[in-house]
C-alpha positions in Angstrom: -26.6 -63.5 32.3 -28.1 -60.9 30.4 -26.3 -57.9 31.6 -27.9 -55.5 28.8 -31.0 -55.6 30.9 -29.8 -56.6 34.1 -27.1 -53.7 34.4 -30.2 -50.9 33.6 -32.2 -52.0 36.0 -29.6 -52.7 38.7 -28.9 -48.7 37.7 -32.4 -47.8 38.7 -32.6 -49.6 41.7 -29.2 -47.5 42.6 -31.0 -44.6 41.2 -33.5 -45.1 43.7 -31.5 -45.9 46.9 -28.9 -42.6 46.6 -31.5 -40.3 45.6 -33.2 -42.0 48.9 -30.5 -39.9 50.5 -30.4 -36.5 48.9 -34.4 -36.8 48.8 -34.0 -36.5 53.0 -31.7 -34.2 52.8 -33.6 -31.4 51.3 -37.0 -32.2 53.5 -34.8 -32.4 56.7 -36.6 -28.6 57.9 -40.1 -29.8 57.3 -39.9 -32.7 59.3 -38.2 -31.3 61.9 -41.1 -29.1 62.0 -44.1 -31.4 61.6 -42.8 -33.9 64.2 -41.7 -31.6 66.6 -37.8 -32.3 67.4 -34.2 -30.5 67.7 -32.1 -30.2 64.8 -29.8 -32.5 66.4 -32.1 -35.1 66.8 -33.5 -34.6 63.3 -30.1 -34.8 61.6 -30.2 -38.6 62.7 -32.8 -38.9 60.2 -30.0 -38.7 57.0 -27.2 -40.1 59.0 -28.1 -43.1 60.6 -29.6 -43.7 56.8 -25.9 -43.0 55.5 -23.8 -45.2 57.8 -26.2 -48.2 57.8 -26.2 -47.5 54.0 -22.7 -47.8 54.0 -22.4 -51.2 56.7 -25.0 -53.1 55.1 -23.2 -52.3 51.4 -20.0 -54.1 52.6 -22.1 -56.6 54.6 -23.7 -57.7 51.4 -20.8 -57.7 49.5 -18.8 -59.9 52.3 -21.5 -62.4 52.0 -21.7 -62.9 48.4 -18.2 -64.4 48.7 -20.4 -67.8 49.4 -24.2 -66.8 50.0 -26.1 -66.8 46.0 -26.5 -63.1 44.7 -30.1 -63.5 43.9 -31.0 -64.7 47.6 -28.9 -61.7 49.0 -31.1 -59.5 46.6 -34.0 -60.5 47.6 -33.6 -60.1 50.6 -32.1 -56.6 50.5 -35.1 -55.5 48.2 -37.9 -57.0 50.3 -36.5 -55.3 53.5 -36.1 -52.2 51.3 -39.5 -52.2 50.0 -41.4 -52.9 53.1 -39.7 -50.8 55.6 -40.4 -48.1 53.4 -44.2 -49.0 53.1 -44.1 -48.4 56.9 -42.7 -45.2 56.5 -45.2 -44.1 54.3 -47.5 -44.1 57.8 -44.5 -42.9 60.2 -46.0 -40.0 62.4 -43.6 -39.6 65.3 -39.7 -39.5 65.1 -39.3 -43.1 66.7 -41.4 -44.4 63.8 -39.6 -42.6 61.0 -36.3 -43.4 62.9 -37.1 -46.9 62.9 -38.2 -47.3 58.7 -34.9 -45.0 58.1 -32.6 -47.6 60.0 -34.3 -50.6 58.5 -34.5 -48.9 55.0 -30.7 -48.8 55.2 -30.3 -52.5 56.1 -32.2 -53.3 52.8 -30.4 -50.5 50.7 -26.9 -51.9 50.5 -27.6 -54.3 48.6 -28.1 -52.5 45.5 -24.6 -50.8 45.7 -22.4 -53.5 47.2 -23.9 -56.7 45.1 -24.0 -54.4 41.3 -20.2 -53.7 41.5 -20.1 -57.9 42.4 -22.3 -58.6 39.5 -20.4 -56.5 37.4 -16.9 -58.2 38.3 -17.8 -61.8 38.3 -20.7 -62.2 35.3 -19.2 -59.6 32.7 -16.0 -59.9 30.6 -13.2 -57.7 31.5 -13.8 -56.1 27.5 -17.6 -54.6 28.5 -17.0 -54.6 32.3 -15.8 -50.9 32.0 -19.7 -49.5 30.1 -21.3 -52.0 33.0 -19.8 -50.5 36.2 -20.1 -46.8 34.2 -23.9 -47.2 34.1 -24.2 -48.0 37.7 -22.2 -45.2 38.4 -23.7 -42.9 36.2 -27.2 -44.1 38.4 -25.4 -42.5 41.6 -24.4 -39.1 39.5 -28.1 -38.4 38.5 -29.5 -39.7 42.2 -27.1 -36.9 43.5 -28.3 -34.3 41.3 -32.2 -35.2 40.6 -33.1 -36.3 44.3 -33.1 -32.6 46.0 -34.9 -31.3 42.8 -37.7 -34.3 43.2 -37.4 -34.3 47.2 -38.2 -30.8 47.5 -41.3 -31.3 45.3 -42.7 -34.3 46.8 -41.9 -32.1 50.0 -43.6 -29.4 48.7 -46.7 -30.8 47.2 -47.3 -33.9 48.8 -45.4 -34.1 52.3 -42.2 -35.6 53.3 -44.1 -39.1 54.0 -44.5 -39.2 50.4 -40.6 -40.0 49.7 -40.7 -42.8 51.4 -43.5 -44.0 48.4 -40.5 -43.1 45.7 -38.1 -45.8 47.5 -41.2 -48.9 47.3 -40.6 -48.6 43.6 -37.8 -51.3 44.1 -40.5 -53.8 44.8 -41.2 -53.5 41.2 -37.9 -54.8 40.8 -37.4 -57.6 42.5 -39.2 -59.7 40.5 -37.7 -59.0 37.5 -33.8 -59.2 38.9 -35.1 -62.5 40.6 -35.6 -64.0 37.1 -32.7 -62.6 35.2 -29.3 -63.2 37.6 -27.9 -66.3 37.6 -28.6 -69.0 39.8 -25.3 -69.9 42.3 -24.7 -72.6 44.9 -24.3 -71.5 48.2 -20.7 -72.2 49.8 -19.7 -73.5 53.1 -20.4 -70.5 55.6 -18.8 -68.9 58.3 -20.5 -65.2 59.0 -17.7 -63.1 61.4 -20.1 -61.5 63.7 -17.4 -59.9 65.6 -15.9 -58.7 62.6 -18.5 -56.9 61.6 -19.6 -55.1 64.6 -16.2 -54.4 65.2 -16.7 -52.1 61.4 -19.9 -50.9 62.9 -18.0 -49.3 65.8 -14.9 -48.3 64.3 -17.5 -46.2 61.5 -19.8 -44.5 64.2 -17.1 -44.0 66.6 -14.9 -42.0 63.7 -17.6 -40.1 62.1 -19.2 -39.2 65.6 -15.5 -37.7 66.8 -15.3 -35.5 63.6 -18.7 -34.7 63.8 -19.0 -33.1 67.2 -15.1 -32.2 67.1 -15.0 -34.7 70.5 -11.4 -36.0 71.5 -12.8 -38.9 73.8 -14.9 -40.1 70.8 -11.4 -39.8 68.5 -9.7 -41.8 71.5 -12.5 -44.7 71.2 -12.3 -44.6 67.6 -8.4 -45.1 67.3 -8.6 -47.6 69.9 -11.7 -49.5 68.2 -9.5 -49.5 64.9 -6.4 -51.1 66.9 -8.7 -53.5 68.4 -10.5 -54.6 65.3 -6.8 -54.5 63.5 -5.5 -57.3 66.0 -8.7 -59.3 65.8 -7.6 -59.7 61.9 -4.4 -61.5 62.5 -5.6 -63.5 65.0 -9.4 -64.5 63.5 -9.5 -67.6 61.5 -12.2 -65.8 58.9 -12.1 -62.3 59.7 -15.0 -60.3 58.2 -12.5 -57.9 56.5 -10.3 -60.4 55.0 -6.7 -59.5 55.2 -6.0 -61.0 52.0 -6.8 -58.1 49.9 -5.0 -55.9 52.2 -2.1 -57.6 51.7 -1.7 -56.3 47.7 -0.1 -53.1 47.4 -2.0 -51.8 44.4 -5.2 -52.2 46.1 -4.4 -50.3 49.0 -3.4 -47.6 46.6 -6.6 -47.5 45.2 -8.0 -47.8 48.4 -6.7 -44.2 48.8 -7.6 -42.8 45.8 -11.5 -44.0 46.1 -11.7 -42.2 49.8 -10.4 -39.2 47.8 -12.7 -39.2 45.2 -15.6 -39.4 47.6 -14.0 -36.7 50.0 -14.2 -34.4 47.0 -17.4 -35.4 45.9 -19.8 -35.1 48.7 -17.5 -32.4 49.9 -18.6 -30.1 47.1 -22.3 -31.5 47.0 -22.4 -30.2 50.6 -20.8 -26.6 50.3 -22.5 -25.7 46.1 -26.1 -25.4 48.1 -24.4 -24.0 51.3 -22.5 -21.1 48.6 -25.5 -20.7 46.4 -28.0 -20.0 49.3 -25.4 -17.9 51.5 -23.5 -15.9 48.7 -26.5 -15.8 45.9 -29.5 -15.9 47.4 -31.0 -19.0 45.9 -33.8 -21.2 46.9 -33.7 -24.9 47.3 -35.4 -25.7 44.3 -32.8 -23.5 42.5 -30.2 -25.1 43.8 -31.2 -28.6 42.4 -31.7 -26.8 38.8 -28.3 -25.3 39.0 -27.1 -28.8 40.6 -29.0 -31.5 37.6 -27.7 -30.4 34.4 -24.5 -31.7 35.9 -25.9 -34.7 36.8 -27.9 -35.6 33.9 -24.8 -34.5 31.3 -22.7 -37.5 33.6 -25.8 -40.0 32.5 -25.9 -38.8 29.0 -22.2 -39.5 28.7 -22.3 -43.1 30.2 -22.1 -45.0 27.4 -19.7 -42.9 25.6 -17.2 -43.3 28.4 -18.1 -46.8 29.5 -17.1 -47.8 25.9 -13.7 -45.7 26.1 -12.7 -47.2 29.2 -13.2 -50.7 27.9 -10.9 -49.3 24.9 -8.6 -47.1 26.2 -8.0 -49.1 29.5 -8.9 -47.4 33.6 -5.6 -45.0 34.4 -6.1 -43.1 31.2 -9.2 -42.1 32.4 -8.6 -42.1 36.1 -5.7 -39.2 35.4 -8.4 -37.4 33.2 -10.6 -37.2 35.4 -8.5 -36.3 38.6 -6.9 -33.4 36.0 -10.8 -32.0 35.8 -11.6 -32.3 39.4 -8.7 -30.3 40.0 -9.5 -27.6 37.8 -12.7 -27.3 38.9 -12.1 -26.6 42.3 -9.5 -24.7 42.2 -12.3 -22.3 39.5 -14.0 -23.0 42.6 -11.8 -22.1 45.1 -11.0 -18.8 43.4 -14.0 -17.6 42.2 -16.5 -18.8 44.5 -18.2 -15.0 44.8 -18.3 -14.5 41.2 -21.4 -15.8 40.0 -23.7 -18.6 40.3 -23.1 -19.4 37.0 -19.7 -20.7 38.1 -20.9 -23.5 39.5 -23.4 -23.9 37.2 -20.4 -24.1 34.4 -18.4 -26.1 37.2 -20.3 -28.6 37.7 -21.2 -29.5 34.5 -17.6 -31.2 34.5 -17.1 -32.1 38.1 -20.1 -34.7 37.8 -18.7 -36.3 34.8 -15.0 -36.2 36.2 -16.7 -38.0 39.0 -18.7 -40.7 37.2 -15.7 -41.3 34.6 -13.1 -41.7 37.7 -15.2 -43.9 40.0 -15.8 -46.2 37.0 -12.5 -46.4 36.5 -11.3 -46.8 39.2 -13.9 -49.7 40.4 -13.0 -51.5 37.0 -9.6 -51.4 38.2 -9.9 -52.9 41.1 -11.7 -55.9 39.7 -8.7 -56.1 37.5 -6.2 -56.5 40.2 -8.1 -58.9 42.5 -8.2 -62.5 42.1 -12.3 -64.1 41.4 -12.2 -65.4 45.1 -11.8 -62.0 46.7 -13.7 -59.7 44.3 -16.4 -59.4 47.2 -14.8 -58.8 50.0 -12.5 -56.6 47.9 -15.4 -54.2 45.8 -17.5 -54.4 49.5 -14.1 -52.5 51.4 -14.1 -50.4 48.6 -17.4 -49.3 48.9 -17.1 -48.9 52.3 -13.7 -46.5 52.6 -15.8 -44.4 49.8 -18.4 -43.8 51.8 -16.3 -43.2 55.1 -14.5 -40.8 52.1 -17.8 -39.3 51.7 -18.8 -39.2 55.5 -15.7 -37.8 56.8 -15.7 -35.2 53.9 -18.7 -33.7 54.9 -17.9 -33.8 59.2 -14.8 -31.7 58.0 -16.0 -29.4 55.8 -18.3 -28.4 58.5 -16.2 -28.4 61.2 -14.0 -26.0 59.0 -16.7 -23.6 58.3 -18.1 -23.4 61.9 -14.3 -22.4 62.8 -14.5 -19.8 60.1 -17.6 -18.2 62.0 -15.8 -15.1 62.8 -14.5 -14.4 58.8 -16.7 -13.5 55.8 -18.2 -15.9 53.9 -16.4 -15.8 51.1 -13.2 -16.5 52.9 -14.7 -19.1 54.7 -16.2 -20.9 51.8 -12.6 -20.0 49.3 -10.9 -21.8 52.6 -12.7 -24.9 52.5 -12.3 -25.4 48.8 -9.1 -24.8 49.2 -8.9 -27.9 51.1 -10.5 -30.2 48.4 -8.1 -28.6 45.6 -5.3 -30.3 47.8 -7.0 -33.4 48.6 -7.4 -33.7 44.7 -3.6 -33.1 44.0 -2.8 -35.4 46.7 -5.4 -37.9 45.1 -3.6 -37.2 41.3 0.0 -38.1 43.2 -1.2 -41.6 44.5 -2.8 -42.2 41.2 0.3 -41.3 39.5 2.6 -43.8 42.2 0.0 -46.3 41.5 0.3 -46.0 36.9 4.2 -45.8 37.6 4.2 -49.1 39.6 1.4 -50.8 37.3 4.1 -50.0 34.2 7.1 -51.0 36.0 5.3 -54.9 36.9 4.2 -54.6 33.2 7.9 -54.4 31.9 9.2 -56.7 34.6 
């Protein structure tokens, strides 16, 4: 395989499918407006996006344990690309609802299959710069897609996002000729298995969401259910396998971390800049992009160290940052804007550099026959990392109604300072163990 094309245009085509996220985000008031529905309804336009996003990532990644990557591509691009062809013309929320949900069915291929691709084609040596660029793809969607959302928004209308996403179709053709041609193995697709993720996913992030303790009760007992359906299922969809190593499970922990404190801050910086400062949307994406684009810029420099240095080294680096930026955060959210303009400009990097790491070293510690189902749970616990971070950060500020802002805002970052020590100490258990097999 020629992974010195294939890897940059795998990036784009994640470039494309997470900036399809924070494109939405930003437009979310305008097409409230234009189609004539309740907040609540219109929030259903990002998250039912997000957690099909996040199912059809490890469903893709499950499959290509015996289904050929390329076929899996294609058909993740080519219900990508059409669905959102069809939302160029959605007029009505059942429409748009519709090429949103079917957008995300297509989109997880691009996340789930590029970590896959990166694991099984590319020697352990260059592995670290492949899975950096891919990351690196999600850093700059992050920090470019409310900056080009809110201009495409602006200037054209909210239908013309949809447009940005069929650039994948350009794609497929050229991914179709370059990856490597597989032989499909015998099949056996766990259909309970995998509604059974479905439902423990919507039932959890609908409980934090609306702060409902029947919802939590279905959720836990959705979980228990699912977890006895593992011991007992001949081919379970989540293959018990890779929860049986230790080290995996560690890193399990560490990746819904990193993701808690990503999205966590992505949601409060534009919540603090627009409350505390004053500053418009297309403000916030300026002071949120240099960030961003410094994380690409630095992609190959750190791809290349990892593949030198090895994944912990730069795993505890980049916790270290994340901590100190949130706690700058934390205690000086009311200082300036320029705080988080400095700020960031390391947290997106200390992001990038960590979730490459620690994605190479997974694919280190699992053996060739599980490094789909493996890099697919992965993806999926970051996400729900992700997903749960931004419920709770929420649900924390809404409490805080009654208090100033700036307490309210110093609170919640206060939160992900702690998540991000507690992150550095399982990261720490986890480099102590890896030394102590290495010596054994």
């Amino acid at each position: 395989m020629k992974d010195k094309i294939v890897i940059p245009v795998w990036t784009i085509g994640v470039f494309i499918v997470i900036m399809n996220t924070t494109m939405f985000n930003v437009s979310i008031p305008s097409i409230i407006r234009d189609i004539g529905v309740s907040a609540d309804l219109g929030s259903w336009i990002v998250s039912s996006y997000s957690i099909g996003y996040a199912l059809s990532t490890v469903i893709y990644s499950r499959l290509s344990d015996t289904l050929p990557i390329r076929r899996l591509m294609a058909v993740g691009l080519a219900i990508l690309g059409l669905s959102s062809i069809f939302g160029i013309f959605a007029n009505s929320f059942h429409t748009l609802l519709i090429a949103r949900i079917a957008q995300s069915a297509g989109a997880g291929s691009m996340a789930g299959l590029g970590l896959v691709i990166a694991s099984r084609y590319i020697p352990y040596e260059r592995r670290g710069r492949a899975i950096t660029m891919i990351s690196a793809g999600s850093a700059m969607a992050f920090g470019l897609g409310p900056i080009v959302g809110g201009l495409i928004s602006e200037f054209i209308g909210w239908n013309g996002l949809f447009a940005v996403t069929c650039l994948v179709l350009v794609l497929l053709p050229i991914l179709l000729r370059l990856l490597p041609k597989e032989q499909p193995k015998p099949f056996r697709f766990d259909i309970v298995g995998a509604l059974l993720i479905v439902v423990n996913a919507v039932t959890i992030l609908t409980a934090v969401s609306h702060r409902s303790i029947v919802w939590l009760g279905v959720g836990i007992l959705s979980i228990a259910v699912h977890a006895a359906y593992i011991k007992r299922a001949k081919a379970p969809f989540i293959n018990p396998d890779v929860l049986a190593i230790p080290a995996y499970r560690r890193l399990l922990l560490v990746g819904f971390c990193i993701l808690f404190m990503n999205l966590g801050n992505l949601f409060l910086m534009p919540l603090a800049l627009a409350n505390l400062f004053g500053k418009s949307p297309l403000e916030i994406g300026f002071t949120i992009a240099p960030g961003a684009v410094l994380s690409a810029i630095l992609t190959s420099y750190v791809g290349r160290w990892i593949d030198r240095y090895g994944n912990l080294r730069f795993l505890l680096i980049g916790h270290v940052i994340l901590a100190l930026v949130l706690t700058l955060f934390w205690t000086n959210v009311s200082v300036s804007s320029a705080v988080f303009l400095i700020g960031y400009l390391f947290f997106s990097p200390a992001v990038s550099t960590s979730l490459s790491s620690l994605n190479n070293e997974t694919s280190r510690i699992l053996p060739a026959e599980l490094i789909g189902s493996g890099m697919g749970f992965m993806q999926l616990i970051q996400f729900f990392g992700g997903s749960f971070s931004v419920a709770v950060c929420g649900m924390l500020l809404t409490f805080q109604e009654k208090i100033s802002l700036i307490h309210a805002y110093k609170y919640v970052y206060g939160v992900l300072t702690a998540i991000s020590i507690c992150s550095l100490i399982v990261l720490l258990y986890h480099a102590s163990g890896r030394q102590n097999a290495q010596s054994n």
